[in-house]
C-alpha positions as CSV (number, residue, x, y, z in Angstrom):
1,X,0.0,0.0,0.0
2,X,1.5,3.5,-0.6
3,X,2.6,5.6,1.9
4,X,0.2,9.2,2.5
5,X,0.9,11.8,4.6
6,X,-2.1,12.0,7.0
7,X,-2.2,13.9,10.0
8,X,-4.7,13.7,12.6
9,X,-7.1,16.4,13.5
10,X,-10.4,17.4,14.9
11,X,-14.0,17.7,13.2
12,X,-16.3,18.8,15.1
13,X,-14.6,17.7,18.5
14,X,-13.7,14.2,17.5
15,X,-10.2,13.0,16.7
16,X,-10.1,11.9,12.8
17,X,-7.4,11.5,9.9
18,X,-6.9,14.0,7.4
19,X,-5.1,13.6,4.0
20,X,-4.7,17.0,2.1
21,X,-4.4,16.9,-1.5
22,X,-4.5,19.6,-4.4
23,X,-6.2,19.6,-7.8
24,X,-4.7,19.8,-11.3
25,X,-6.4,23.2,-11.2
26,X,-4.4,24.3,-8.0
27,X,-7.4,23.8,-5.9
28,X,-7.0,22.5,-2.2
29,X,-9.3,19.8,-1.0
30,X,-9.3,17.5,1.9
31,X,-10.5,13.6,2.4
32,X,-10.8,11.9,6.4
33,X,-11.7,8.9,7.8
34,X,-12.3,8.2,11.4
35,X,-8.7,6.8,12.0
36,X,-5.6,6.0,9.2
37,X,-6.5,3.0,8.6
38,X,-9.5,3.5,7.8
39,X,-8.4,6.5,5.1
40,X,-5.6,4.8,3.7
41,X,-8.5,2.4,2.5
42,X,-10.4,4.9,1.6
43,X,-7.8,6.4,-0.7
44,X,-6.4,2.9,-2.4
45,X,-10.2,2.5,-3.1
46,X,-10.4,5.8,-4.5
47,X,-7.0,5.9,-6.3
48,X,-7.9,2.3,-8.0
49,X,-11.3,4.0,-8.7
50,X,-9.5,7.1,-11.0
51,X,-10.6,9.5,-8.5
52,X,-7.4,10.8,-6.9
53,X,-5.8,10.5,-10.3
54,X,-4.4,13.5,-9.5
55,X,-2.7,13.4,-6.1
56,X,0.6,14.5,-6.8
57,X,1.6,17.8,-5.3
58,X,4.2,18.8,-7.5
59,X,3.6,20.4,-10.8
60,X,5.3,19.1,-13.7
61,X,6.0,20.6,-17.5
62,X,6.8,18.8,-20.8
63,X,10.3,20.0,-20.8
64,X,10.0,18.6,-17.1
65,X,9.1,15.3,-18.0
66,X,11.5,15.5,-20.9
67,X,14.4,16.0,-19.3
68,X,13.5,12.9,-16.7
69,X,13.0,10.5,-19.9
70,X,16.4,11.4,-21.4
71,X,18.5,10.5,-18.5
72,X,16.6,7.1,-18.5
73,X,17.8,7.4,-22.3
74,X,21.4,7.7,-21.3
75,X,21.5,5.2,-19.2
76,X,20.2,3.1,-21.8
77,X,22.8,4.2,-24.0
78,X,25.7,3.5,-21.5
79,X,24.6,-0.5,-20.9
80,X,24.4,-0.3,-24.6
81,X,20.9,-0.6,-25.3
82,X,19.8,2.5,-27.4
83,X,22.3,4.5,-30.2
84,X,23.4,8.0,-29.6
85,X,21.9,8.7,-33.5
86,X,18.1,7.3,-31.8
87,X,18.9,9.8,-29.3
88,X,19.7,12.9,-31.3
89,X,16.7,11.8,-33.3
90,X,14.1,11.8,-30.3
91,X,15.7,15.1,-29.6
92,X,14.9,16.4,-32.9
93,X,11.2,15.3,-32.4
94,X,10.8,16.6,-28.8
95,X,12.2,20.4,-30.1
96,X,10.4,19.9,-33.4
97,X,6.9,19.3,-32.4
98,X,6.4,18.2,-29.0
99,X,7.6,20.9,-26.9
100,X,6.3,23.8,-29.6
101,X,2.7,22.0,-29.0
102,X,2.7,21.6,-25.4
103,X,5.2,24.6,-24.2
104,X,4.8,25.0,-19.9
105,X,1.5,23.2,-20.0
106,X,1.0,21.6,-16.2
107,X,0.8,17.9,-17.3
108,X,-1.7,17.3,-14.4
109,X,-4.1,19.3,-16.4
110,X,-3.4,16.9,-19.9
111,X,-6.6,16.0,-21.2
112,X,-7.8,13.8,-24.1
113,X,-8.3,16.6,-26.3
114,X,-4.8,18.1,-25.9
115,X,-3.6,15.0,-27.1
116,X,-6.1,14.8,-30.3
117,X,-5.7,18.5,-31.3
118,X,-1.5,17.4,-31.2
119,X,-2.3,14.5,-33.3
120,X,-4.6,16.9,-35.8
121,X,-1.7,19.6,-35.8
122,X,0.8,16.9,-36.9
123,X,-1.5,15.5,-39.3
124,X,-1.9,19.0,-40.7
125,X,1.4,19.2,-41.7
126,X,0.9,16.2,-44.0
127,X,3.6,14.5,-42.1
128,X,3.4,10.4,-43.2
129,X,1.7,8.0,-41.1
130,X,5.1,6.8,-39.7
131,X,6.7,10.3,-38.9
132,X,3.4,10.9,-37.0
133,X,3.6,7.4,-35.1
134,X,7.1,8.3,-34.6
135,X,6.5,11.8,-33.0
136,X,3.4,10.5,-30.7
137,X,5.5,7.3,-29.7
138,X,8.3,9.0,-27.8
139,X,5.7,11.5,-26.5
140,X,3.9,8.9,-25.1
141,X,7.1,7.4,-23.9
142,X,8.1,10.6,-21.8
143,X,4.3,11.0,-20.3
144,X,4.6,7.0,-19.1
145,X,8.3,7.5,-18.2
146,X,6.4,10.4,-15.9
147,X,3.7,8.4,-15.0
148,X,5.8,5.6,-13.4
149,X,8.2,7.4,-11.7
150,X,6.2,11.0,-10.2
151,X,2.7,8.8,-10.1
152,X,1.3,11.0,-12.4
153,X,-1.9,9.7,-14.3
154,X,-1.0,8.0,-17.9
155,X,-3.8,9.3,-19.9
156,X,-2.1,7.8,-23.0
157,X,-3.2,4.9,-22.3
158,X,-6.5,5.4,-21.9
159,X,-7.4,5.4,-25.9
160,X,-6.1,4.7,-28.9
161,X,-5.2,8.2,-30.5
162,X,-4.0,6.8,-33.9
163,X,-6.9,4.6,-34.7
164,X,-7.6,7.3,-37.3
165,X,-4.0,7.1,-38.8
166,X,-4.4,5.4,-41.8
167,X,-1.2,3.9,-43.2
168,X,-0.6,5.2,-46.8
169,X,-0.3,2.3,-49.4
170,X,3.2,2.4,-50.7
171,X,3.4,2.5,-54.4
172,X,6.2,-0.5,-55.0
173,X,7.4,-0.2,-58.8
174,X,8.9,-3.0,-59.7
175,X,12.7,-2.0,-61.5
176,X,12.7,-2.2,-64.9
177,X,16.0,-4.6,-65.7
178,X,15.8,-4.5,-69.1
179,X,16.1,-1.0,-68.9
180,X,18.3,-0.6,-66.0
181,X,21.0,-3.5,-66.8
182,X,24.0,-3.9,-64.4
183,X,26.0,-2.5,-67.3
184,X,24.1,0.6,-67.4
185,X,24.6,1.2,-64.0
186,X,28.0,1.1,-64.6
187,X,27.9,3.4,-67.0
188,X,26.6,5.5,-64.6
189,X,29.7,5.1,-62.0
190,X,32.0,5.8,-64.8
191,X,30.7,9.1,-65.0
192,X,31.6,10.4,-61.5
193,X,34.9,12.3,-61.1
194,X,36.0,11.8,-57.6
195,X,38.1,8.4,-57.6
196,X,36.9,7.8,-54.2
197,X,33.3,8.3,-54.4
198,X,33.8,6.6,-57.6
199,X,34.8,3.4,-56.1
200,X,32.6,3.0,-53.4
201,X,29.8,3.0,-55.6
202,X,31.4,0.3,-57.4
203,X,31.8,-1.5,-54.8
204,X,28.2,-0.5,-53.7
205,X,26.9,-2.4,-56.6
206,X,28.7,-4.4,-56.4
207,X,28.1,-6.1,-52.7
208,X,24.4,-4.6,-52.1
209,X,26.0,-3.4,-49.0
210,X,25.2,0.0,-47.2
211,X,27.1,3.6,-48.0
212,X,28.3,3.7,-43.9
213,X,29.4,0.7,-44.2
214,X,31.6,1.1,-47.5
215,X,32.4,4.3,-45.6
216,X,34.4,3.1,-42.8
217,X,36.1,0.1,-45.0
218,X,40.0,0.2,-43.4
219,X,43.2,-1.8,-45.0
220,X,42.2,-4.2,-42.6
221,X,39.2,-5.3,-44.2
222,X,40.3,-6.0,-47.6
223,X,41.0,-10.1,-46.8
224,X,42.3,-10.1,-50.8
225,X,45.5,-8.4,-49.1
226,X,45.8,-11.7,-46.7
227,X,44.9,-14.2,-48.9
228,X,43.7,-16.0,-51.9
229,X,40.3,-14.7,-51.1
230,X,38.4,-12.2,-53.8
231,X,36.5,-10.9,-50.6
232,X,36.3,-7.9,-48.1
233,X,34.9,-7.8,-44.3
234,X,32.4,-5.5,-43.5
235,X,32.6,-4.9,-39.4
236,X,31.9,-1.4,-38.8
237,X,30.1,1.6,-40.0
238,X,29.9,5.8,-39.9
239,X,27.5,6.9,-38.1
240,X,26.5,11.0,-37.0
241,X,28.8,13.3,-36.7
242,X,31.1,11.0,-38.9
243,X,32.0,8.5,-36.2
244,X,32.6,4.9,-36.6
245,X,30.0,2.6,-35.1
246,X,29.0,-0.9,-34.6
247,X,27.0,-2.0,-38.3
248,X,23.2,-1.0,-38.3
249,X,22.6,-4.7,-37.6
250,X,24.4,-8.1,-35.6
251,X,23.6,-9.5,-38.9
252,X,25.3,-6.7,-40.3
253,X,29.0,-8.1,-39.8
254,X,29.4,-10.2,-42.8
255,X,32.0,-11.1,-45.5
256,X,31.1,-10.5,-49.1
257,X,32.6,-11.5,-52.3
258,X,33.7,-9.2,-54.9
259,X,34.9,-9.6,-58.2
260,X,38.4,-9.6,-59.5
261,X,38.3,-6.7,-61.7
262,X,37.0,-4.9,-59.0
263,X,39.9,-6.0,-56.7
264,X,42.2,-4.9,-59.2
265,X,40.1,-1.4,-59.0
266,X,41.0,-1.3,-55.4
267,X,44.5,-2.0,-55.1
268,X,44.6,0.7,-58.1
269,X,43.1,3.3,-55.9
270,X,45.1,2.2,-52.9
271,X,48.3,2.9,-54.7
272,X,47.6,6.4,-54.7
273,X,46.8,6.6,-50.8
274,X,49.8,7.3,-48.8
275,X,50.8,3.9,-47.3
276,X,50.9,5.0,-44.0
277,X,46.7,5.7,-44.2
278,X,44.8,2.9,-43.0
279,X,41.1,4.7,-43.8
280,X,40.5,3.9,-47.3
281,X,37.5,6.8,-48.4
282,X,37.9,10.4,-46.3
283,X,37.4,13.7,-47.6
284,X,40.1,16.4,-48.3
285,X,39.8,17.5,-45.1
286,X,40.6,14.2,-43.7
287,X,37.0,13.0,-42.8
288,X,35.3,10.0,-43.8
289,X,33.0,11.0,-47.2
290,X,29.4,12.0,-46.4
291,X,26.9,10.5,-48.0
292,X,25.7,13.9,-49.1
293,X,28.8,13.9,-51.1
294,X,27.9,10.4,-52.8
295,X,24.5,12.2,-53.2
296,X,26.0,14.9,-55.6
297,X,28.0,13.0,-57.2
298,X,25.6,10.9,-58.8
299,X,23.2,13.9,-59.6
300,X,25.7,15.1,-61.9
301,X,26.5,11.2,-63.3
302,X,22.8,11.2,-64.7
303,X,22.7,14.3,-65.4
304,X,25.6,13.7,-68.5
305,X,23.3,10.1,-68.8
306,X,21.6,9.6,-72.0
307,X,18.2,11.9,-72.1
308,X,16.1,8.5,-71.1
309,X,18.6,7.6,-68.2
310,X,18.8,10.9,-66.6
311,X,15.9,10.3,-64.3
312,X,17.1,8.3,-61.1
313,X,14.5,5.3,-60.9
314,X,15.3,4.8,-57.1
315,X,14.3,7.5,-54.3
316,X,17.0,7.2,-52.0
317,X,20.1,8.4,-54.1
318,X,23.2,6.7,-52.0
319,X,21.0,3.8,-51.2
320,X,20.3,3.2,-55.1
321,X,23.0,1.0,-55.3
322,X,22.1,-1.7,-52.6
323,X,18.6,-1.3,-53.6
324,X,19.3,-2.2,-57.6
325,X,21.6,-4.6,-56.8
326,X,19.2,-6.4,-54.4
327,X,16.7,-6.6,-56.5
328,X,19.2,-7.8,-59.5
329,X,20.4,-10.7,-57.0
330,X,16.6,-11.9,-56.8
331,X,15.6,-11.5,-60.0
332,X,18.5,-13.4,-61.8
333,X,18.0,-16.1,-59.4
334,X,21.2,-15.9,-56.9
335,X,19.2,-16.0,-53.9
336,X,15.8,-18.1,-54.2
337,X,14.8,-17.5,-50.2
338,X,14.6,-14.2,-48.7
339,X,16.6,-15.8,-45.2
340,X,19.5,-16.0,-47.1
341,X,19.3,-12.9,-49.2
342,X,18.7,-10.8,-45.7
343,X,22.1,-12.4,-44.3
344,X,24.0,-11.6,-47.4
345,X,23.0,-7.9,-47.6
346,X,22.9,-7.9,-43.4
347,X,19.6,-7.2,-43.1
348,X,17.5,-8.9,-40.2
349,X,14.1,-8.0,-41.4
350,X,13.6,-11.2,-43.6
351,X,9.6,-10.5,-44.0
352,X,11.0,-6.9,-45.3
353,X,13.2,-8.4,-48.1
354,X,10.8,-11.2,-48.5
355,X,8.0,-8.8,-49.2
356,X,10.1,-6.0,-51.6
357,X,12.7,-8.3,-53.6
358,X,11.5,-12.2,-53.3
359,X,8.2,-12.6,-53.8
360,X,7.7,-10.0,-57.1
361,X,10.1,-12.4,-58.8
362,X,9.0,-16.1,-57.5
363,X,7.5,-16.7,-60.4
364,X,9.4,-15.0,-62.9
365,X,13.3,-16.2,-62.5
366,X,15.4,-14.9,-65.3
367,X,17.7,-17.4,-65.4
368,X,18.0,-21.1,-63.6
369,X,21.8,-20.9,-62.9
370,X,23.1,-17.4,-61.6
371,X,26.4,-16.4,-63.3
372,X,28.8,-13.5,-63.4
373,X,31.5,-12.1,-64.7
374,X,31.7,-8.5,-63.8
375,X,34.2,-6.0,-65.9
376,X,35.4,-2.6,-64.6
377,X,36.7,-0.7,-67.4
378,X,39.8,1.8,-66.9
């Protein structure tokens, strides 16, 4: 049973138990019972019953609240648990909408509505369904984060605010290969000036694998230096603020193949490097490349593209390469099961890859036998 803090007085001559409480509206009222006992009841029947949902003393804000939540959030972060990217991101949302909405609102005064006109600003914005569920989730983590710890009520519970968030259907086109051959995407790299950018989008199309991850490639991880084998390890990726990071995924650390020509690419481009740099792609400034750069880069490759290849067919302009070559690997038949397609590419959503590169092509293989024989030109 929780602990109040009753005092005895009198009422009318007799000795009784007095709890004093305040309203969400500052208001002062009083509850008693003939001895403590008999009000502690009284007030665990009342609090079970919603009506002392409101007990707490102490007024808190949103930024109040806020601030609580994100040293749970660091502590998280220091036993490993949450990403200091997932961070800076719930910071962007909490400064970007939250605490505009809800300024110095007293949170013992959050009602239903306040929570419904929030929802109905972001939807005005014509924010997608998942930036909305996104914004309302970690609001509705730092009011339960309250709720626990200050016993404040949870009223975000009480309803389901985003039963009128529809989810938008997602127009999938499927990739036109006939169109957009692996040699045409070549084509495509050749066209980029900077060496370095230029080969990591080779070997981006290579490998399917993601631009942070190509990113932070070291010496180290070129196993063709070691050995025999036509392979590189991916281990590690840049994250914000250009820092190196664990891969977006366990599944993420993998080894992938790569051709020979492209090997013979690499060991070309780290023959101008000075010998003593282990990082193979940074900037002039000595960073590691952004992806922004990578962006640009292949804007202006399509733009000197032939007039029907100048429009990129894939949204996400650094991704395009994973994406294409993804799709390429399940439509020629290399992977028949999306399990081991979402290993290779280091990807642990398997119903995800399933769903966008398997199943358009299950019934449509190109060829029975998958074969290869990539050519980088000089």
């Amino acid at each position: 049973m929780k602990k109040y803090n009753i005092k005895y007085t009198k009422d009318k001559g007799k000795r009784v138990a007095r709890f004093r409480y305040k309203l969400a509206n500052g208001k002062t009222r009083f509850l008693q019972a003939p001895s403590r006992i008999a009000l502690e009841q009284k007030l665990e029947n009342s609090h079970k019953g919603k009506v002392f949902t409101r007990l707490n003393l102490q007024e808190y804000s949103i930024d109040d609240a806020e601030c609580l939540f994100k040293k749970h959030l660091i502590y998280k972060r220091s036993k490993g648990k949450t990403s200091q990217s997932c961070i800076e991101d719930y910071d962007s949302f909490y400064k970007t909408h939250i605490q505009k909405f809800f300024k110095n609102k007293d949170l013992r005064l959050l009602q239903s509505t306040d929570i419904k006109d929030f929802i109905n600003e972001l939807k005005s914005k014509n924010y997608k369904t998942k930036t909305i569920k996104k914004i309302f989730n970690h609001f509705k983590n730092i009011i339960t984060y309250l709720a626990d710890e200050k016993d404040f009520p949870n009223i975000t519970n009480e309803k389901n605010y985003l039963k009128w968030i529809v989810e938008e259907e997602v127009d999938r086109h499927e990739l036109d290969l006939d169109k957009w051959t692996f040699e045409v995407m070549q084509s495509l790299i050749y066209k980029i000036n900077n060496p370095a950018i230029k080969l990591i989008c080779m070997i981006l199309l290579e490998t399917a694998a993601r631009p942070s991850e190509i990113r932070a490639i070291e010496k180290d991880d070129l196993l063709f230096l070691k050995s025999n084998s036509l392979a590189i390890s991916i281990n590690k990726a840049v994250k914000k603020h250009k820092k190196i990071g664990k891969t977006k995924t366990k599944r993420g650390n993998r080894i992938v193949e790569i051709s020979a020509s492209l090997k013979d690419k690499m060991v070309d481009y780290l023959n101008t490097l000075n010998p003593l740099q282990n990082k193979l792609f940074l900037n002039s400034k000595g960073k590691y490349i952004c992806v922004e750069q990578i962006g640009r880069a292949i804007d202006n490759a399509f733009k000197k593209m032939d007039i029907d290849y100048q429009e990129n067919p894939i949204p996400r302009k650094s991704y395009m390469f994973r994406h294409f070559r993804t799709t390429y690997f399940a439509a020629y038949g290399k992977f028949n099961n999306a399990l081991e397609l979402a290993h290779y590419i280091g990807d642990e959503c398997v119903d995800f890859v399933d769903r966008t590169y398997i199943a358009p092509y299950k019934n449509k293989l190109r060829n029975e036998e998958f074969k290869e024989n990539i050519i980088w030109k000089n």
